[in-house]
MARSE-339173 format. One record per residue (C-alpha): residue in three letters; z, x, y. Coordinates in steps of 0.02 Angstrom, whole numbers, plus 50000, padded with zeros to 5 digits. Layout:
% MARSE-339173
ALAZXY...
This chain:
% MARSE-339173
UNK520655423354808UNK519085415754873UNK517315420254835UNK516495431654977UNK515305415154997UNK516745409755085UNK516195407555286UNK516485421655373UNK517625422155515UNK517315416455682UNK517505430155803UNK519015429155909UNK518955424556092UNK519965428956246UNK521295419256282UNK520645415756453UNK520395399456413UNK522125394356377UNK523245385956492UNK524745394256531UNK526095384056420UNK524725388956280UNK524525406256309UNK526305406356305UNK526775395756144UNK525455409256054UNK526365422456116UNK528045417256028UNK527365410655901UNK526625431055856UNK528325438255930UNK529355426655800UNK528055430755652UNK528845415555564UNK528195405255395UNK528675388455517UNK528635387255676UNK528745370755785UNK527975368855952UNK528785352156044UNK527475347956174UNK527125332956281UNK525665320856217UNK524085324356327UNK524605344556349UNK523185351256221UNK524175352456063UNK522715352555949UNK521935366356057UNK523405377656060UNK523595374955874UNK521525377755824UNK522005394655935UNK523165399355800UNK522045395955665UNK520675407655737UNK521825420655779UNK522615421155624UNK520935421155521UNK520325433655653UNK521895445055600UNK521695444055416UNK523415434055377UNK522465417155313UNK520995411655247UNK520845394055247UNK521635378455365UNK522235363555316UNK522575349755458UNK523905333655406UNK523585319855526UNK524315302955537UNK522855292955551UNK520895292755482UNK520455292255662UNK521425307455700UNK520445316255562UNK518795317455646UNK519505320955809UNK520215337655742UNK518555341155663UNK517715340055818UNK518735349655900UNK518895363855763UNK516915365955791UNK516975369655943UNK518135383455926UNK516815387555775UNK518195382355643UNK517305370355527UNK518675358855447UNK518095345855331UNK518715327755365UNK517995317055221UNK519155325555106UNK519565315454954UNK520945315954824UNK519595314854692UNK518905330854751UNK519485347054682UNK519085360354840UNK518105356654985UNK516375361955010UNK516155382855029UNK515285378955183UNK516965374555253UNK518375385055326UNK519635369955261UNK519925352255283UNK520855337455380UNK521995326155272UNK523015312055328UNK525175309655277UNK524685295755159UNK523285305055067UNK524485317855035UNK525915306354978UNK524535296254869UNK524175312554770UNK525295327854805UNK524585337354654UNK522855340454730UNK523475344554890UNK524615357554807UNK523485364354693UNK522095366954855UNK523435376154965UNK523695386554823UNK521885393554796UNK521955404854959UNK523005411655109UNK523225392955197UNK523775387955377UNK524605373655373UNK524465362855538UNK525455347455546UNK525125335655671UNK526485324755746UNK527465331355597UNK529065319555605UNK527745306655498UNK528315317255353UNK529995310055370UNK529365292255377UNK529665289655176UNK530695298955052UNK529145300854962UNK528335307455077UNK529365320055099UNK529485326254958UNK527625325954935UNK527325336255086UNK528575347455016UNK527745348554852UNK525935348354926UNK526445363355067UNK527875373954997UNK526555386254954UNK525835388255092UNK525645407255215UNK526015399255383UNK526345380355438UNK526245376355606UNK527215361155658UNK526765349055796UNK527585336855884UNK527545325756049UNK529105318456000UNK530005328255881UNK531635315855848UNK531575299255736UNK533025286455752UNK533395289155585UNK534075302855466UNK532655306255354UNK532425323955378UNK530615332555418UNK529915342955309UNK529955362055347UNK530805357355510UNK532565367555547UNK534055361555573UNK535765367755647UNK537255360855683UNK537505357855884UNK539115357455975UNK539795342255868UNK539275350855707UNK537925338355690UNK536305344555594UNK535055344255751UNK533265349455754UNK532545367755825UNK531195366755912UNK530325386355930UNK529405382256081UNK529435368756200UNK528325360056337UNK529135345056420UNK528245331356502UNK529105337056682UNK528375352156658UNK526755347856616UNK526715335456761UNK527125349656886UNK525465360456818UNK524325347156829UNK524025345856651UNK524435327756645UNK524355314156756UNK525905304256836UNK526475289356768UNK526975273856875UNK527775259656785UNK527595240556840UNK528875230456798UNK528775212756782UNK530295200556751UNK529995179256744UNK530895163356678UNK530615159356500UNK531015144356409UNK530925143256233UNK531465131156074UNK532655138155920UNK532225134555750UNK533855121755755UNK532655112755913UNK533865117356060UNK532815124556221UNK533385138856281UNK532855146556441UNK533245164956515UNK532665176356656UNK531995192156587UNK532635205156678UNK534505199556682UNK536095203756593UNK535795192656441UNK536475194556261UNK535425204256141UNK534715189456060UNK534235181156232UNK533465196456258UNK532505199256105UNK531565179056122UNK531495179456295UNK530615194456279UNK529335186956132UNK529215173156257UNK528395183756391UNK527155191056253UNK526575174756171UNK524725173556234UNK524845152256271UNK525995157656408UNK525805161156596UNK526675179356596UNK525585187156514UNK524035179656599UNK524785185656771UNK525335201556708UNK523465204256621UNK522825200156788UNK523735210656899UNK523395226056763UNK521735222356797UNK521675223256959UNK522515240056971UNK521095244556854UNK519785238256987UNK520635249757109UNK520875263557002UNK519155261556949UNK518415263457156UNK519075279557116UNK519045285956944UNK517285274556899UNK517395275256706UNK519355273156709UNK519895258556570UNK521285249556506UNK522315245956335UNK523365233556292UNK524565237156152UNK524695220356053UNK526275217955919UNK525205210055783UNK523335206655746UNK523615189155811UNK524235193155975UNK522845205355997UNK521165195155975UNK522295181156105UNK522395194056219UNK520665200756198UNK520155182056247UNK521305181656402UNK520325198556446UNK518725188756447UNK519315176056539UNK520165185456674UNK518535199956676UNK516955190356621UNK516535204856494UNK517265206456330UNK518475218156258UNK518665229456134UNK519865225055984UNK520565237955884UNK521495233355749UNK522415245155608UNK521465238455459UNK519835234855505UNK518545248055432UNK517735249855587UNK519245255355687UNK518815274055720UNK516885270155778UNK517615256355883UNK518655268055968UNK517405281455987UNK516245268856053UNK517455263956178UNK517805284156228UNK515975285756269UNK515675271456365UNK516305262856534UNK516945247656467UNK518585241756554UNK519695237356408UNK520315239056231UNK521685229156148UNK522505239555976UNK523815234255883UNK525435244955926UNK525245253255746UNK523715259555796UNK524565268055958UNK524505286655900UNK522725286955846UNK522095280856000UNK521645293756103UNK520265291456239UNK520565301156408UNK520025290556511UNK521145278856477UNK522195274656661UNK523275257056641UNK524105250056497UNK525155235556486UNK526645235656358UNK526265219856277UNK527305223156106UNK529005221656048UNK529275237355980UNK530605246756073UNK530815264855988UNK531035279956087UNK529605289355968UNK528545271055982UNK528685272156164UNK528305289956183UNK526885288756073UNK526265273456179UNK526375283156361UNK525545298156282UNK523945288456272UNK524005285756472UNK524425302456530UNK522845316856486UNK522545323856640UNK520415325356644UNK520705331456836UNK521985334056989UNK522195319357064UNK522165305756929UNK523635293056925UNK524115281856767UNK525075263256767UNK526035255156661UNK526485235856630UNK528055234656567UNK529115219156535UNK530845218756612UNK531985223956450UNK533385235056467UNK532865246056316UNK531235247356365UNK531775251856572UNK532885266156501UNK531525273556413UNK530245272456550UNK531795280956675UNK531935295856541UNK530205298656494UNK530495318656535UNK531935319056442UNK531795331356285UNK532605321656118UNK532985331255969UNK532975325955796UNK535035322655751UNK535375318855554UNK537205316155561UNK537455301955678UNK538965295255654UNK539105275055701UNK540255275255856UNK539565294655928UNK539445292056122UNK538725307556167UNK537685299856310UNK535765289756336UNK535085295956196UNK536145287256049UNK536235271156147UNK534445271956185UNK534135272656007UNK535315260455937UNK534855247056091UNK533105250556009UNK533385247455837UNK534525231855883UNK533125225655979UNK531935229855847UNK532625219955706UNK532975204255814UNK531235204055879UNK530585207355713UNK531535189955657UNK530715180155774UNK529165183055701UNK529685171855535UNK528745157455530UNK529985143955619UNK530995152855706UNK530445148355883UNK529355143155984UNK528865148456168UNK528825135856283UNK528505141656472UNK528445159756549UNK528345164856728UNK527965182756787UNK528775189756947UNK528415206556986UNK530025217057013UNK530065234257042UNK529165250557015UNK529945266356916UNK529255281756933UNK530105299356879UNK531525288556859UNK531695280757000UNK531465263457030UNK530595255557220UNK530265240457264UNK531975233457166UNK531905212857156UNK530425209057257UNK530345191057318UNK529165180957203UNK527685171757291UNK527535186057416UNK526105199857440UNK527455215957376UNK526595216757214UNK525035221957299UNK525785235957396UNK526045243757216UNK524315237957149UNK523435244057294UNK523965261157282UNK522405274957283UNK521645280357111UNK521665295257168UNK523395304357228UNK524225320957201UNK525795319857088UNK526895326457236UNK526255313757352UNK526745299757218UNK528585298057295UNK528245299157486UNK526835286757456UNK528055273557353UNK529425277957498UNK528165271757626UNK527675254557533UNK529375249757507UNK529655252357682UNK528405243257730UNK528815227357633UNK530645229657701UNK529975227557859UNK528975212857797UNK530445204857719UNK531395205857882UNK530205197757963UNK529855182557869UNK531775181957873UNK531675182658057UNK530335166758038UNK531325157157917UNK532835158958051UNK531705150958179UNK530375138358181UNK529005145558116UNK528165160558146UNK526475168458139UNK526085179657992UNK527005197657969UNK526825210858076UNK525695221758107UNK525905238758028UNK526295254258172UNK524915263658190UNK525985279458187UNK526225273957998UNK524575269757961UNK524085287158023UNK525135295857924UNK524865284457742UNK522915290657766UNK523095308257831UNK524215310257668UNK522875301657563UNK521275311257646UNK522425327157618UNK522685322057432UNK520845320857403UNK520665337557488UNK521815344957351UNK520685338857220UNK519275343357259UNK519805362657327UNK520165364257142UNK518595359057064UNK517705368457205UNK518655381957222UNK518555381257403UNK519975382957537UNK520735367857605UNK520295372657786UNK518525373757750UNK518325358357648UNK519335348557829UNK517775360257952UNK516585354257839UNK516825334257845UNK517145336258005UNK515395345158054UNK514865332257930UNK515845315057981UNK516185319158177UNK517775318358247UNK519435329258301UNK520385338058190UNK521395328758065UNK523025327458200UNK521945319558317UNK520675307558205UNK520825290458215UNK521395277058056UNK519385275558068UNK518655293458071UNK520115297457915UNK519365282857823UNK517695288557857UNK518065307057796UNK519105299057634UNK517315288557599UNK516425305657597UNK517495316357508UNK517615302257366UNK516105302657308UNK516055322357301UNK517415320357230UNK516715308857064UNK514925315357096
C-alpha cells in the first residue's frame, strides 16, 4: 500500500454537473460493479469528463487509490492533465519509462499506447504498487500491434478497475482489444460488448454536439501512369477501383485546381461561419507532410495570413496546437495521423484532403468538427466525391461493433462492404504514393451535392452556376432541427433557378433569374431569427416570448407574423451580437 503522504482525496461533488448521457453511463457503470467496463460514446460528448467522474468517485468511495490514464498521443497527455485538475485529480503527464513511481504529490499519471508497449515492465510493476484505475482512452489503439497487446495486457492485468473508452469501438481488422468482451452475435461471430452506449444521433438531439453538413465536390481529372498513358476520370462516377483510387490522388495533389477551389470555397464558409461564431477556424487533414506545408501555402494565398502546420513528428506539435486553441487564427493543416490528437473546439470546417478511407479514420476525423461549445453552432465538411468516403459520411450515426471472425464473402449489410471498399481503397491509394507511379495532370472541382443525416440535397448541381453558394451561405448559426427545412428550402430555390435559365436557354436570352417570392424570403428569416432566439433562451434562460417583446420594444416593428424581410433582419443583427457578446 501507499504511504499516508499519499494526496488525500478530493472531496466528491454532486453530480449536477453531469450531462444526462453521463449521469447515466456512471450509474451503470456502479449498478454493473464490473473490473471492465466499456463506455462507446460519440467523439465531442465529454468522454474524458465522464471518465475523471469515475476516478473521483471511486477514490471518494475507497475502491482505488491511484489513476492511470493510456492515451494515444503526447498531445492527448496534457489535455487529460488539465482536465484531471480541474476536477482536483492531479495526474502526472511527463511520466517516463526511466522513472520508477511518479512523484507523491501526484494522484497518478498519463501514459501514451507506445510508452507502454516500449516498456511493459514499468508500467506493470507501477499498477501493481496500489489500488489502480485504469482509464483507457480510445482503447481499440491497444489492438493496433500484437505487441501491443500483449503489453497492455501485461502492463494492466493487475489492475482494480479499467475503464474503457471509445468513440469508435470497431477496427477493420481482427486484432482483438485488450480487456474488451466479446460474444458471439447471431452468425456466431466473436463481436464486441459495449456496457454503455452514446451514439452520435443521440448526442445530436441533446445539443451536445453540433450538426454536421458535408460538401461534396466531384471534377475531371486527368492524370499519366507510370507506363506514360493519360488517363482521365470524373470523380464522382461509377469508375473501377483503381480509377477511383488516382483520380482521387489527383484531386488532392496541391499543383492542381481542385483543391485550390475546394480550399477556397471552405474558406469562405469559414468567413460566414465566422460573422457568426467570430473565433470559429478551420483544418485541413493533409495525407503526408508534403501535401500539408503545399496546402498550408495555398492557405496563404487564398487568406493573406498564414497557417498553422501541424505535423506528427515535429517536437513542437502539441504547443502548436495549443497555440492554435487559444487564439483566433483561421486555419491549421495536420497530417491525417495526427487526426485524434487534435482537439480544439472551436474548430467549425474541415476539408477531407487525405486518402485515407477507414471507417475508425473517418470517425476519428469528424469527431474533431463536432464539440458542441453552444446551441446553435453548425460544422462543414469538404469531402471529395468517392464512394467509400460518401457511405461513411451517409452513416455517420450508425453504431459499428468490433467483429473478429469476418469471414471473406460475409454480406451481412454496409458495414462489411464499407470496410472492405475502405481497405481496397486504402492499399491502392497507398501505391500511388511510390515514387513513379503517376503523375497528376489537371483537376477541376464542381460542387455536387450536400449530405446531411444521410441525406443528400442539392444532387448534381450544374457547374459554373451560383448553387454552391446557396450551401456556403448558409447561417453560422442554426438549430440542428432547422438544418433540414433550411437545406429543403435552398434546393428549392435553385430548382426554381434551374428552370429558369432553362426557360432562357429555350428562348433568346433572358434577364437574370428570378426574383425570390417574398412569401419565401419571409419564412427562410423568420426561421433563422427564431433559431437565434433558441440560442440565446438557453444561455439566458429566458422565455422565448420575452426575448421576441424585448427586440421588438428594442428594434420597432409588429410582431414576428407581421415584420417585414427588413425589421427580421434588423432583429437577427441585434440578437447576434447578444448572442456572441
Amino acid at each position: 500500500m501507499l504511504s499516508p503522504s499519499f494526496p488525500q482525496r478530493a472531496p466528491w461533488g454532486t453530480a449536477g454537473s453531469l450531462r444526462a448521457w453521463q449521469q447515466e453511463a456512471l450509474d451503470a457503470y456502479e449498478a454493473a460493479a464490473k473490473r471492465d467496463f466499456l463506455v462507446a460514446a460519440t467523439p465531442g460528448a465529454g468522454k474524458t469528463t465522464f471518465a475523471l467522474t469515475v476516478a473521483r468517485k471511486l477514490r471518494h468511495d475507497d475502491l482505488i487509490d491511484q489513476v492511470i490514464v493510456v492515451a494515444p498521443t503526447e498531445h492527448l497527455k496534457t489535455q487529460w492533465a488539465d482536465a484531471a485538475a480541474r476536477v482536483h485529480l492531479r495526474l502526472d503527464p511527463n511520466f517516463k519509462n526511466s522513472h520508477t513511481a511518479p512523484s507523491r504529490q501526484y494522484h497518478g499519471v498519463v501514459v501514451t499506447y507506445a510508452q507502454v508497449a516500449a516498456k511493459a515492465s514499468v508500467h506493470r510493476a507501477l499498477t501493481e504498487r496500489a489500488r489502480t484505475l485504469v482509464i483507457l482512452d480510445e482503447v481499440h489503439h491497444g489492438g493496433d500491434a500484437l505487441s501491443w497487446g500483449d503489453a497492455i495486457r501485461e502492463a494492466y492485468g493487475p489492475a482494480t478497475r479499467r475503464l474503457l473508452l471509445s468513440g469508435t469501438p470497431f477496427r477493420s481488422d481482427d486484432a482483438p482489444i485488450p480487456f474488451v468482451e466479446y460474444a458471439p452475435d447471431e452468425q456466431g461471430r466473436r463481436t464486441s460488448v459495449t456496457d454503455y452506449a452514446y451514439g452520435y444521433g443521440r448526442a445530436l438531439a441533446d445539443g451536445v454536439v453540433r450538426p454536421v453538413l458535408f460538401h461534396v465536390y466531384s471534377g475531371h481529372m486527368t492524370w499519366r501512369t507510370r507506363a506514360g498513358d493519360e488517363l482521365e476520370a470524373h470523380l464522382g462516377q461509377d469508375n473501377l477501383k483503381d480509377i477511383t483510387a488516382q483520380a482521387w490522388r489527383t484531386a488532392l495533389d496541391p499543383g492542381g485546381e481542385w483543391m485550390s477551389a475546394v480550399l477556397r470555397s471552405a474558406d469562405a464558409r469559414l468567413t460566414e461561419i465566422r460573422h457568426h461564431v467570430p473565433d470559429a477556424g478551420g483544418l485541413v487533414l493533409a495525407t503526408d507532410q508534403t501535401a500539408a506545408r503545399a496546402y498550408a501555402k495555398l492557405l496563404h494565398s487564398i487568406t493573406g495570413k498564414r497557417a498553422t502546420v501541424v505535423l506528427s513528428d515535429d517536437a513542437e506539435a502539441s504547443r502548436r496546437i495549443e497555440r492554435f486553441s487559444e487564439s483566433d487564427d483561421r486555419w491549421m493543416v495536420a497530417v491525417r495521423m495526427v487526426s485524434e490528437g487534435v482537439d480544439v473546439p472551436r474548430l467549425a470546417v474541415g476539408v477531407y484532403a487525405t486518402s485515407s478511407s477507414t471507417p475508425l479514420f473517418f470517425a476519428q476525423a469528424i469527431g474533431r468538427f463536432v464539440r458542441a461549445r453552444r446551441r446553435g453552432e453548425a460544422a462543414s465538411v469538404f469531402l471529395p466525391h468517392v464512394p467509400v468516403l460518401m457511405g461513411l459520411a451517409s452513416e455517420l450515426e450508425r453504431q459499428r461493433d468490433h467483429v473478429l471472425d469476418r469471414r471473406e464473402k460475409d454480406e451481412d449489410g454496409l458495414d462489411d462492404s464499407l470496410l472492405e471498399a475502405a481497405e481496397r481503397e486504402e492499399k491502392a491509394s497507398d501505391a500511388l504514393t511510390e515514387e513513379g507511379s503517376f503523375q497528376a495532370l489537371g483537376s477541376v472541382a464542381h460542387f455536387d451535392r450536400m449530405v446531411f443525416e444521410g441525406k443528400e440535397f442539392g444532387q448534381l448541381a450544374v457547374p459554373g452556376t451560383d448553387e454552391e453558394q446557396e450551401f456556403i451561405g448558409l447561417p453560422g448559426l442554426l438549430e440542428p432541427e432547422h438544418v433540414h427545412e433550411l437545406l429543403m428550402q435552398r434546393v428549392a430555390r435553385q430548382s426554381r433557378h434551374r428552370q429558369a435559365r432553362e426557360a432562357r436557354e429555350q428562348h433568346s436570352g433572358g434577364e437574370s433569374s428570378l426574383p425570390e417570392p417574398l412569401h419565401r424570403t419571409l419564412k427562410e428569416q423568420r426561421q433563422l431569427l427564431n433559431s437565434l432566439v433558441g440560442v440565446y433562451a438557453r444561455q439566458t434562460g429566458q422565455p422565448h416570448g420575452a426575448i421576441h417583446a424585448e427586440l421588438r420594444r428594442t428594434c420597432g416593428g409588429p410582431p414576428v407574423a407581421q415584420a417585414t424581410v427588413a425589421q427580421l433582419q434588423k432583429r437577427i443583427q441585434v440578437l447576434r451580437r447578444r448572442v456572441h457578446s
